[in-house]
N, C-alpha and C positions, 0 to 999 in steps of 0.2 A: 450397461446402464441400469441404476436400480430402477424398480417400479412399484409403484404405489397398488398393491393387490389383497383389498381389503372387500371382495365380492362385489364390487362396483363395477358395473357394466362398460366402464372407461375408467383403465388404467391413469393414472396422471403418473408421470413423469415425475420424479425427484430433485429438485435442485442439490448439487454439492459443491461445495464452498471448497475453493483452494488452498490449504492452510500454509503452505508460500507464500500467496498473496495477503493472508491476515497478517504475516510477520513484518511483510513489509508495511505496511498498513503504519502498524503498532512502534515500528520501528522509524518511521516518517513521522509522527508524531512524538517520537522521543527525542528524535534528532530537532523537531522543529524546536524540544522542551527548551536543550541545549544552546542549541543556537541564539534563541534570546535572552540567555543570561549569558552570554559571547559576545552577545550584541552589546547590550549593554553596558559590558566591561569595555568596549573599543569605542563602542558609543559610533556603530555602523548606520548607516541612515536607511529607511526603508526598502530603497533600490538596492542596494547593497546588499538585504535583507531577502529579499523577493529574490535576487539573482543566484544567490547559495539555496534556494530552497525548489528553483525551476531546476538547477543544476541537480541536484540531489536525487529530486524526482525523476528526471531522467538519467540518472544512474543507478536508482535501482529498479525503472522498468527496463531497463539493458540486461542487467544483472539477472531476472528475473525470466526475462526472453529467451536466455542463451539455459537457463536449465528446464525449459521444458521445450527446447527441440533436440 
């Protein structure tokens, strides 16, 4: 674990960012881009909208679960 060792008498801990989880991140927001101009063309109603987007969501924290064990 890195450490913060800049002569200070308490060490602080380093946070580190999982750069998996930023892609999903970035990638959930590109799907959501998509998705409403999808929408739109089908002309899906909000529920329908919400339910591709809870779906989605748990399929890339599944995805995401299974490479870091």
């Amino acid at each position: 674990m890195p450490r913060d060792t800049r002569g200070r008498g308490n060490p602080r801990i380093l946070i580190s960012v999982d750069t998996g989880l930023i892609l999903l991140v970035f990638l959930a927001l590109l799907f959501a881009w998509l998705l409403n101009k999808v929408r739109r063309f089908f002309r899906l109603g909000p529920v329908a909208y919400g339910g591709v987007m809870v779906v989605f969501v748990v399929a890339m924290l599944l995805i995401w679960g299974q490479q870091q064990s």
